[in-house]
LOLUM-718677 format. One record per atom (N, C-alpha, C, O): atom name; residue in three letters; x, y, z. Coordinates in steps of 0.2 Angstrom, whole numbers, plus 5000, padded with zeros to 4 digits. Layout:
N
+-------+--------+------+------+------+
| atome | residu |   xx |   yy |   zz |
+-------+--------+------+------+------+
|    CA |    ALA |    X |    Y |    Z |
...
+-------+--------+------+------+------+
***
This chain:
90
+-------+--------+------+------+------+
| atome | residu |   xx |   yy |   zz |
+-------+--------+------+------+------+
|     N |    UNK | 4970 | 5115 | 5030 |
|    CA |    UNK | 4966 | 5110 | 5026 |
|     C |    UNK | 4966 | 5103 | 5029 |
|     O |    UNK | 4971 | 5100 | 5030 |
|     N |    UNK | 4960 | 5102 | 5030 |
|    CA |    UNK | 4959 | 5095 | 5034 |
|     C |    UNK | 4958 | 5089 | 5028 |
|     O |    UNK | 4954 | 5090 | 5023 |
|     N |    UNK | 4964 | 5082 | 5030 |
|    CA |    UNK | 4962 | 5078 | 5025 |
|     C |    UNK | 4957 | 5075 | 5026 |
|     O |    UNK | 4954 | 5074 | 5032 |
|     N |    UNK | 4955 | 5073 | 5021 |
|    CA |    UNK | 4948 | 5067 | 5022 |
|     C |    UNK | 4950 | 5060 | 5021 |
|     O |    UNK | 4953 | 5060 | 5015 |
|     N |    UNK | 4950 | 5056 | 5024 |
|    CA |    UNK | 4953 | 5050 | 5023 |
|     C |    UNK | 4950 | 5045 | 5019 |
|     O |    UNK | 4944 | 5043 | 5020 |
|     N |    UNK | 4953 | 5042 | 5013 |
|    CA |    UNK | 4948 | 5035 | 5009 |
|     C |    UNK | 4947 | 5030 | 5010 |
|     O |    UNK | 4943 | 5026 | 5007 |
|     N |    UNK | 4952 | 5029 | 5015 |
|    CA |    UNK | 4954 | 5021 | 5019 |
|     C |    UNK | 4955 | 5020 | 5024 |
|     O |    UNK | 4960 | 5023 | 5027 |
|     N |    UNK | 4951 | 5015 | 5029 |
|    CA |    UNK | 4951 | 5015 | 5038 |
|     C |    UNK | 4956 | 5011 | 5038 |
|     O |    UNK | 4958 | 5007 | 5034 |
|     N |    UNK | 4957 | 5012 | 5045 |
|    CA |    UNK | 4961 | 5006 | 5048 |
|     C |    UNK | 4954 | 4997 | 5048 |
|     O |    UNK | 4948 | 4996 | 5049 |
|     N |    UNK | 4960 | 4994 | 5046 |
|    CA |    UNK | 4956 | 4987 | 5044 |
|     C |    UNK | 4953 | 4987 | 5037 |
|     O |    UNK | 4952 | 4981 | 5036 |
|     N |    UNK | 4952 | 4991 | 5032 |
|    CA |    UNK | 4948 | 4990 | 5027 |
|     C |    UNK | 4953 | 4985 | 5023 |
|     O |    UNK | 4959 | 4985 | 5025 |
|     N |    UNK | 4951 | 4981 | 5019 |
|    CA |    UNK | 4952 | 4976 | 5015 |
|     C |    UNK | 4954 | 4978 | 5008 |
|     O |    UNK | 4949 | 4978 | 5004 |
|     N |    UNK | 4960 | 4981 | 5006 |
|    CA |    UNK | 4962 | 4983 | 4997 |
|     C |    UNK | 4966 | 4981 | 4994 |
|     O |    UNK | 4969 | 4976 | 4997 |
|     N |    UNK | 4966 | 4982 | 4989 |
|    CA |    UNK | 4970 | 4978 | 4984 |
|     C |    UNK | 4974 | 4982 | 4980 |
|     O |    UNK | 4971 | 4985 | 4976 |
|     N |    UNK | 4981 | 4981 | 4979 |
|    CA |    UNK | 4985 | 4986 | 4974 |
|     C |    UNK | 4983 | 4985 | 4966 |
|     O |    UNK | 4982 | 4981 | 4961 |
|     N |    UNK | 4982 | 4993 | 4967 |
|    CA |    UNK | 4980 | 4994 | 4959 |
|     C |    UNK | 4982 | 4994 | 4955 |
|     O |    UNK | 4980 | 4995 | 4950 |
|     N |    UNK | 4991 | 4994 | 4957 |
|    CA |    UNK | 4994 | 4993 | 4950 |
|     C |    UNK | 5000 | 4988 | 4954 |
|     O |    UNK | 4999 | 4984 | 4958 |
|     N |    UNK | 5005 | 4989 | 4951 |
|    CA |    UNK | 5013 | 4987 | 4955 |
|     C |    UNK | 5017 | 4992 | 4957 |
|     O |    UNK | 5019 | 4996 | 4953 |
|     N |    UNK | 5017 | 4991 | 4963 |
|    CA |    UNK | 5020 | 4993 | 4969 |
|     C |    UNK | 5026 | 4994 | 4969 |
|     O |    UNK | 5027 | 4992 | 4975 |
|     N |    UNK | 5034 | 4997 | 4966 |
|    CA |    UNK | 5037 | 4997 | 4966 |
|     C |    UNK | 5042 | 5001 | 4973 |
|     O |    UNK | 5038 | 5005 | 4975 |
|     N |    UNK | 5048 | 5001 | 4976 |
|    CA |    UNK | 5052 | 5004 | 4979 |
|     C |    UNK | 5055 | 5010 | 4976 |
|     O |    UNK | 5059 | 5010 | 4971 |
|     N |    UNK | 5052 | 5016 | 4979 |
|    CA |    UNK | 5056 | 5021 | 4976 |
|     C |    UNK | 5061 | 5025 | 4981 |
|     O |    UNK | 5062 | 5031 | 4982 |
|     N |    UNK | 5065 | 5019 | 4982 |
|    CA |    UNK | 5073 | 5020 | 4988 |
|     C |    UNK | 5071 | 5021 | 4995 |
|     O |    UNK | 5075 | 5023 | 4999 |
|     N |    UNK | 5063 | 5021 | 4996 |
|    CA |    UNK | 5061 | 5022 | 5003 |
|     C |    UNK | 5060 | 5017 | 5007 |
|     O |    UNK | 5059 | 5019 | 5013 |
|     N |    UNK | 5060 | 5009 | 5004 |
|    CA |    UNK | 5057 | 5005 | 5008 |
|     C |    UNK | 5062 | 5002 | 5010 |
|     O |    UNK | 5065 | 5002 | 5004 |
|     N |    UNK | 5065 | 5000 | 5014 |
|    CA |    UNK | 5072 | 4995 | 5019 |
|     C |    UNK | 5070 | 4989 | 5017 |
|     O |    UNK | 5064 | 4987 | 5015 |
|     N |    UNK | 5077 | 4985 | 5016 |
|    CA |    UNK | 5075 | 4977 | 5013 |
|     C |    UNK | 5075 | 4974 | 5007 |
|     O |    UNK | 5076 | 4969 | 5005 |
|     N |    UNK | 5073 | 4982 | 5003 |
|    CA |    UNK | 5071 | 4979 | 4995 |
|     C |    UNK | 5079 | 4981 | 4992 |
|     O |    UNK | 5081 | 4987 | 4993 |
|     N |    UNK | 5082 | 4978 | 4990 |
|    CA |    UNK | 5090 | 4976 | 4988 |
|     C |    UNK | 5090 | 4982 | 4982 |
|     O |    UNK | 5094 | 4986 | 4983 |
|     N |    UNK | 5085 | 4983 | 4977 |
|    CA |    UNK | 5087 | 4989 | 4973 |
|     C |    UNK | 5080 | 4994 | 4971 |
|     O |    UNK | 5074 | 4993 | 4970 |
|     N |    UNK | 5083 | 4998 | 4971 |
|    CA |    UNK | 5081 | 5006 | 4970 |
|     C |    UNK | 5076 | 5005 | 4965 |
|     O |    UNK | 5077 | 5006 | 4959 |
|     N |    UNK | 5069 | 5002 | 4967 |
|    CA |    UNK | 5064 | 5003 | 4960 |
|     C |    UNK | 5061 | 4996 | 4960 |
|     O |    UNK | 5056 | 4994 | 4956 |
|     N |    UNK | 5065 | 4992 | 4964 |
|    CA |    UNK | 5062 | 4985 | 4965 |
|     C |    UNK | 5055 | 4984 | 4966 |
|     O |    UNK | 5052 | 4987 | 4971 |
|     N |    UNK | 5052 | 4978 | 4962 |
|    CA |    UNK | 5046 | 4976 | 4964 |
|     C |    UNK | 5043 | 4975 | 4972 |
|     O |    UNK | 5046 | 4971 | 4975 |
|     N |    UNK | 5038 | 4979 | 4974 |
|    CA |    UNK | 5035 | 4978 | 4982 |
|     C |    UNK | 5029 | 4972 | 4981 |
|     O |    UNK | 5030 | 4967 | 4985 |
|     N |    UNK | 5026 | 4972 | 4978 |
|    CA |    UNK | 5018 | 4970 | 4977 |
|     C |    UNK | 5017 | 4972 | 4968 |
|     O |    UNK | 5018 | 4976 | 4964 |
|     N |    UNK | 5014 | 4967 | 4969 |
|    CA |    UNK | 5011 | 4964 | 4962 |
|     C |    UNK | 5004 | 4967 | 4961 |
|     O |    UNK | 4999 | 4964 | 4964 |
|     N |    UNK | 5002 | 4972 | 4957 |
|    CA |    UNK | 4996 | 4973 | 4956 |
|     C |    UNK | 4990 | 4968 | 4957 |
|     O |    UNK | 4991 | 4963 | 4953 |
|     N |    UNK | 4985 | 4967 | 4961 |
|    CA |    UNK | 4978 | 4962 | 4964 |
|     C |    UNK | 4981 | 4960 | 4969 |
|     O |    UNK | 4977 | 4956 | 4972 |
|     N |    UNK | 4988 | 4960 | 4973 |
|    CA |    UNK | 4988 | 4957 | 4978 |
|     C |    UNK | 4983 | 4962 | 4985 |
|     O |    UNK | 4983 | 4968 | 4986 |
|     N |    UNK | 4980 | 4957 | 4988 |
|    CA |    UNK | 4976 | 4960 | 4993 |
|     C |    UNK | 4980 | 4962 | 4999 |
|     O |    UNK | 4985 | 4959 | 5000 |
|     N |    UNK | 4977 | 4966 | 5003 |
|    CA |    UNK | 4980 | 4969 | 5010 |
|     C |    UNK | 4978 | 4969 | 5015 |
|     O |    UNK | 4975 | 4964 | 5016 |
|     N |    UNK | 4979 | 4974 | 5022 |
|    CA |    UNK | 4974 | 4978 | 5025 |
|     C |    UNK | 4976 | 4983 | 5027 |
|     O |    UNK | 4981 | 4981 | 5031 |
|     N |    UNK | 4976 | 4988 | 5027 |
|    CA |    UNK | 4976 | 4995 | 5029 |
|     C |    UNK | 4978 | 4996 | 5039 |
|     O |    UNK | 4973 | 4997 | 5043 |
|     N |    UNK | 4983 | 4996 | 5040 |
|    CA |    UNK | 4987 | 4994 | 5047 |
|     C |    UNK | 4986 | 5003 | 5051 |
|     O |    UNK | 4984 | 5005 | 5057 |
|     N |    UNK | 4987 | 5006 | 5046 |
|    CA |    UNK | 4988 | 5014 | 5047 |
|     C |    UNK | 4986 | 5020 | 5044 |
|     O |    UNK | 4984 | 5019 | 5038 |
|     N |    UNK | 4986 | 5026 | 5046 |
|    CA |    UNK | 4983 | 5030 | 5041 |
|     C |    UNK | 4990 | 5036 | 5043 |
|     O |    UNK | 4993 | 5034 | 5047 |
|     N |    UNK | 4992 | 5042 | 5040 |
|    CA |    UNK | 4998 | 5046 | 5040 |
|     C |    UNK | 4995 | 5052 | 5034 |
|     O |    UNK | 4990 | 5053 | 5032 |
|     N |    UNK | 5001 | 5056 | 5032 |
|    CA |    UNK | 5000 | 5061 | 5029 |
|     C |    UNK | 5007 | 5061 | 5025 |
|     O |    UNK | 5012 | 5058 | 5028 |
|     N |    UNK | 5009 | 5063 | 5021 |
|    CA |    UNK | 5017 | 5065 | 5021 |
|     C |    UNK | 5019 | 5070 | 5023 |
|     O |    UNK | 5017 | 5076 | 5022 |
|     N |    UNK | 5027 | 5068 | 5027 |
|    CA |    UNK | 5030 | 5075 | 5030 |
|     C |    UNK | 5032 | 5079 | 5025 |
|     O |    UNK | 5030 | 5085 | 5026 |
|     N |    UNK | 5035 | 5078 | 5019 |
|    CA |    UNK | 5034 | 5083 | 5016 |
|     C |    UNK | 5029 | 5086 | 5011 |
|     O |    UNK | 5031 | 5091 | 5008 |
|     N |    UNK | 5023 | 5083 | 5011 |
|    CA |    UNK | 5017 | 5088 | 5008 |
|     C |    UNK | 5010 | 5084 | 5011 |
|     O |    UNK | 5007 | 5078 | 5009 |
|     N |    UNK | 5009 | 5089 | 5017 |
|    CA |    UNK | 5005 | 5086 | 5022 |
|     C |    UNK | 4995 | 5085 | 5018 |
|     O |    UNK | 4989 | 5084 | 5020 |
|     N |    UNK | 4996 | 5087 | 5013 |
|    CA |    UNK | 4990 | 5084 | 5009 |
|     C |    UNK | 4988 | 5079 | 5005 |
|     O |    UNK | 4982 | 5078 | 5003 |
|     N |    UNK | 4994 | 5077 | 5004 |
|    CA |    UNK | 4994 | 5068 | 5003 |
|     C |    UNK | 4996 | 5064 | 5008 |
|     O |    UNK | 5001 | 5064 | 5012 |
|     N |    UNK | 4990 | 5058 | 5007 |
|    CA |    UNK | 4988 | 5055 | 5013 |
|     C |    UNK | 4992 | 5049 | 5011 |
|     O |    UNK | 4995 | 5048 | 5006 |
|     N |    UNK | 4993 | 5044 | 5016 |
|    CA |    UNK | 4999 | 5038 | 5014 |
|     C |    UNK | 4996 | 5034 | 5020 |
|     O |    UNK | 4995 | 5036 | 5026 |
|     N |    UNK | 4994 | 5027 | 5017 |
|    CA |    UNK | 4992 | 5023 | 5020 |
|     C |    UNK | 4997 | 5017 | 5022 |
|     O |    UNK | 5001 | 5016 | 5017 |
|     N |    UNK | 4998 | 5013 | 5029 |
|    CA |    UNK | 5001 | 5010 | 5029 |
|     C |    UNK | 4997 | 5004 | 5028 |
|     O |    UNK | 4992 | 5003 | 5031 |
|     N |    UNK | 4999 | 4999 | 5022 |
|    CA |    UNK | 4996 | 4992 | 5021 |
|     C |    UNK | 5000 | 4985 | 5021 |
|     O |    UNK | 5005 | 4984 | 5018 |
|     N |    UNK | 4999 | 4981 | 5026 |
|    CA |    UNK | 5002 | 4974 | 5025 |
|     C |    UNK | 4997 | 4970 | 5019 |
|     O |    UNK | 4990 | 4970 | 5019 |
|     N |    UNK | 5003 | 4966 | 5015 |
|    CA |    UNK | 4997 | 4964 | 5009 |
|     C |    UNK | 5001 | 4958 | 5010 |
|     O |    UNK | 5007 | 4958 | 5013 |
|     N |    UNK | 4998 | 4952 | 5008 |
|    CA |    UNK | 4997 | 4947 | 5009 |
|     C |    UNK | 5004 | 4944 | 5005 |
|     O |    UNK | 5006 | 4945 | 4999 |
|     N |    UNK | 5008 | 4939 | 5010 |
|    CA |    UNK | 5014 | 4938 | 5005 |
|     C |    UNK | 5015 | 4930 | 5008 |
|     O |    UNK | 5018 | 4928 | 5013 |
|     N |    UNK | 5010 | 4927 | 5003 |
|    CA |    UNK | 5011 | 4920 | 4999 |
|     C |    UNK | 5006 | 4915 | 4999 |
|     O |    UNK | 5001 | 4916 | 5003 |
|     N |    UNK | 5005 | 4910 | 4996 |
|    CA |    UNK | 5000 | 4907 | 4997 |
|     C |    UNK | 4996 | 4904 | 5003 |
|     O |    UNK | 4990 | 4902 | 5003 |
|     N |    UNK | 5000 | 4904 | 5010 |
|    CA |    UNK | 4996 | 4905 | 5015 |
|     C |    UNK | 4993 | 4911 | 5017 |
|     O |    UNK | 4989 | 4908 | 5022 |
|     N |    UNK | 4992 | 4916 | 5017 |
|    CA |    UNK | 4989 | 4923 | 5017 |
|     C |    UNK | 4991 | 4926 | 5022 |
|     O |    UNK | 4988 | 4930 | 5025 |
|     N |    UNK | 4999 | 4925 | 5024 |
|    CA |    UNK | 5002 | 4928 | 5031 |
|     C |    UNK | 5001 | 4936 | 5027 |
|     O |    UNK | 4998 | 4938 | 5022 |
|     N |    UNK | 5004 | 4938 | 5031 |
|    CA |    UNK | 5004 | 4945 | 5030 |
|     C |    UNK | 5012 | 4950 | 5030 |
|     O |    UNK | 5014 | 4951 | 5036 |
|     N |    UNK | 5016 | 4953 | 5025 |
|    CA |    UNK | 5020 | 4955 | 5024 |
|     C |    UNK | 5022 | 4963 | 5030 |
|     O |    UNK | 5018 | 4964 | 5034 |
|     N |    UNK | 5027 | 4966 | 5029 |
|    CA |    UNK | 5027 | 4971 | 5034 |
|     C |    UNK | 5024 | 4975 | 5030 |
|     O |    UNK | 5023 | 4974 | 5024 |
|     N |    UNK | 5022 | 4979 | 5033 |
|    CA |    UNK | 5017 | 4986 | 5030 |
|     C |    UNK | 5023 | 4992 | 5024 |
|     O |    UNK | 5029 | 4993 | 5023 |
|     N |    UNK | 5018 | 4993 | 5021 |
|    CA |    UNK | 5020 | 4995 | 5015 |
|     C |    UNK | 5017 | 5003 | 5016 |
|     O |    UNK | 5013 | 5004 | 5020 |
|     N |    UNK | 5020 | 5008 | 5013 |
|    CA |    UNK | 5017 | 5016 | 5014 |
|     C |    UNK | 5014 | 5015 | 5007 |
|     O |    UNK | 5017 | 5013 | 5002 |
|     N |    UNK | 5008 | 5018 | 5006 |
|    CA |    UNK | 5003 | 5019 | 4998 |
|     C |    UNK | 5002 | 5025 | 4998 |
|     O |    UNK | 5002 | 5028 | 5003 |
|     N |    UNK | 5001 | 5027 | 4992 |
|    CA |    UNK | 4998 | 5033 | 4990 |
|     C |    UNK | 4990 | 5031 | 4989 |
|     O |    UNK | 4990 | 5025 | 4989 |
|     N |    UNK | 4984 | 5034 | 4989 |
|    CA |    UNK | 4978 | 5033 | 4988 |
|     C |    UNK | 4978 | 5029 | 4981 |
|     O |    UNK | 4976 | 5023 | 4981 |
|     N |    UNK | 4982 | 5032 | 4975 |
|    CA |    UNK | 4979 | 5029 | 4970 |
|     C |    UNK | 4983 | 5023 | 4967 |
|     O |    UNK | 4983 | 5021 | 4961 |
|     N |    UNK | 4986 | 5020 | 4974 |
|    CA |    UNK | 4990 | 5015 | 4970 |
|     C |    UNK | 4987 | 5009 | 4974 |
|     O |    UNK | 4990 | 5004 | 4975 |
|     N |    UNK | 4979 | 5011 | 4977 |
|    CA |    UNK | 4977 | 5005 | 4980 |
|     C |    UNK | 4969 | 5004 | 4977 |
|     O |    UNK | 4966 | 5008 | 4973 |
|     N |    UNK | 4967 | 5000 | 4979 |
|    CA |    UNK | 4958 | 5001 | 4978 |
|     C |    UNK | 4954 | 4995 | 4981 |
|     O |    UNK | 4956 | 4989 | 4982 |
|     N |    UNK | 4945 | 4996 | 4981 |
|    CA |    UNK | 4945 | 4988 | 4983 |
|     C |    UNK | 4938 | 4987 | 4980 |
|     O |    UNK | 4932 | 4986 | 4981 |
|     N |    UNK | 4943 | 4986 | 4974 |
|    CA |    UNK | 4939 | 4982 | 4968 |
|     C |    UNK | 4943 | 4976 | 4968 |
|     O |    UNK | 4949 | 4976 | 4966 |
|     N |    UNK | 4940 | 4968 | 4970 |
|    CA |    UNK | 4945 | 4964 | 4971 |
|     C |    UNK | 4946 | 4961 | 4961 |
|     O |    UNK | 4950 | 4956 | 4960 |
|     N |    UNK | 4942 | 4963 | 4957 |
|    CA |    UNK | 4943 | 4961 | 4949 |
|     C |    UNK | 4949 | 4964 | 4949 |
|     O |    UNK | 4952 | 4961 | 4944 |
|     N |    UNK | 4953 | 4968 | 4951 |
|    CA |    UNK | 4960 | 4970 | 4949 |
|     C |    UNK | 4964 | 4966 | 4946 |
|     O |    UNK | 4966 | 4961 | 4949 |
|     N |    UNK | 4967 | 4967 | 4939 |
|    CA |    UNK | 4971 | 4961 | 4936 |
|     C |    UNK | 4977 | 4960 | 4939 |
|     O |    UNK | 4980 | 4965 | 4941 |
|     N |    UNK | 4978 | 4953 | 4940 |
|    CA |    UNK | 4987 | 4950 | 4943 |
|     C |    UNK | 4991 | 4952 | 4939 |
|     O |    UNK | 4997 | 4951 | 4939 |
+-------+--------+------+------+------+
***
C-alpha cells in the first residue's frame, strides 16, 4: 500500500493541537511533557512512515521556538496533529 503524503518538505504548518512528549522525544525531562503549543508555526524538514506501522505517515517539523522565529529541532507529527490553517487557537 503506497502512502500518499499531505505535507512536502518546506510547507509551512501549524500545530493543531498541543504537541505533548509521549517518552519519544530526547530532552524533554518528563514523560507527557509539553513540545509545542497548539498555533505554533513550523516547517516540515522531512517526510518518514513509522517503523512500526508503516501506514502512518510522520512528518518531521521544526516549529518556531521564540519570539525571533529561530527554529526548534525537528519534532516527529502525526498528520493530525498538524494543519495549515494559520486561525489555529494559541
Amino acid at each position: 500500500m503506497e502512502t500518499v503524503q499531505q505535507y512536502h518538505i518546506g510547507d509551512m504548518v501549524f500545530a493543531a493541537e498541543d504537541i505533548f512528549n509521549d517518552g519519544g522525544m530526547p530532552g524533554i525531562e518528563e514523560e507527557d511533557g509539553l513540545i509545542v503549543s497548539s498555533g505554533v508555526r513550523g516547517v516540515v524538514v522531512h517526510f518518514g512512515v513509522a517503523e512500526m506501522d508503516e501506514t502512518k505517515e510522520i512528518y518531521l517539523v521544526q516549529f518556531e521556538n521564540g519570539p525571533d522565529g529561530s527554529l526548534g529541532a525537528p519534532i516527529g507529527c502525526l498528520p493530525e496533529e498538524l494543519t495549515q490553517d494559520p486561525t489555529v487557537n494559541r
